[in-house]
N, C-alpha and C positions, 0 to 999 in steps of 0.2 A: 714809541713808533716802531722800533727795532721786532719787538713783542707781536707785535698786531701782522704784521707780513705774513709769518706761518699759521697766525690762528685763522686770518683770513683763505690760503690754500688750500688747509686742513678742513673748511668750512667749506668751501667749494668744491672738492672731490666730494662730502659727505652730502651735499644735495645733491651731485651728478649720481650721486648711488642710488640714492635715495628717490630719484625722479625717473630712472630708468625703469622698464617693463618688460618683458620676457613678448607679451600680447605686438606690441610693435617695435621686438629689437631689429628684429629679423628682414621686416617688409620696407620697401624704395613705393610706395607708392605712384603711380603715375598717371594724369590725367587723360583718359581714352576720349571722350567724347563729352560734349556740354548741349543741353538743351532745354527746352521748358520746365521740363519734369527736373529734372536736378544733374548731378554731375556724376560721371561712369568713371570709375575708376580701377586698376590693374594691376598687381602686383608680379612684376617681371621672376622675382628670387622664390615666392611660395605657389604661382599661379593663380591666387585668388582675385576676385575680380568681385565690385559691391557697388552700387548708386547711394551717393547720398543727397541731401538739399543742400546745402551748406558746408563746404568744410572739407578738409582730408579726412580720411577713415581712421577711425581711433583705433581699431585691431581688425590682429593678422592672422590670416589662412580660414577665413569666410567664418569667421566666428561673429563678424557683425550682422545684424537681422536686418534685410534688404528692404528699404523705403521704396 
């Protein structure tokens, strides 16, 4: 049991590494406007701004292709 404590923290910084992105380190997303068509959203830190259907935008500084 003793054992298992650090392999477990050592295991969970190695997926925070591992899970992290450079595309959305950077961007706070924020939701501007909601309507029929899908959802505007605005990125305060890089100024990018993108609609999508569904969902937060997966990347940052208008690299995503606008629906």
């Amino acid at each position: 049991m003793l054992l298992l404590a650090p392999i477990l923290i050592i295991g969970f910084y190695v997926a925070m590494y591992s899970l992290r992105t450079e595309k959305t380190g950077a961007c706070k997303w924020r939701q501007v406007n909601k309507d029929a068509e899908g959802v505007e959203w605005a990125c305060p830190v890089c100024g990018a701004s993108t609609r999508t259907v569904a969902g937060e935008p997966k990347h940052c500084g208008g690299q995503m292709s606008q629906l």
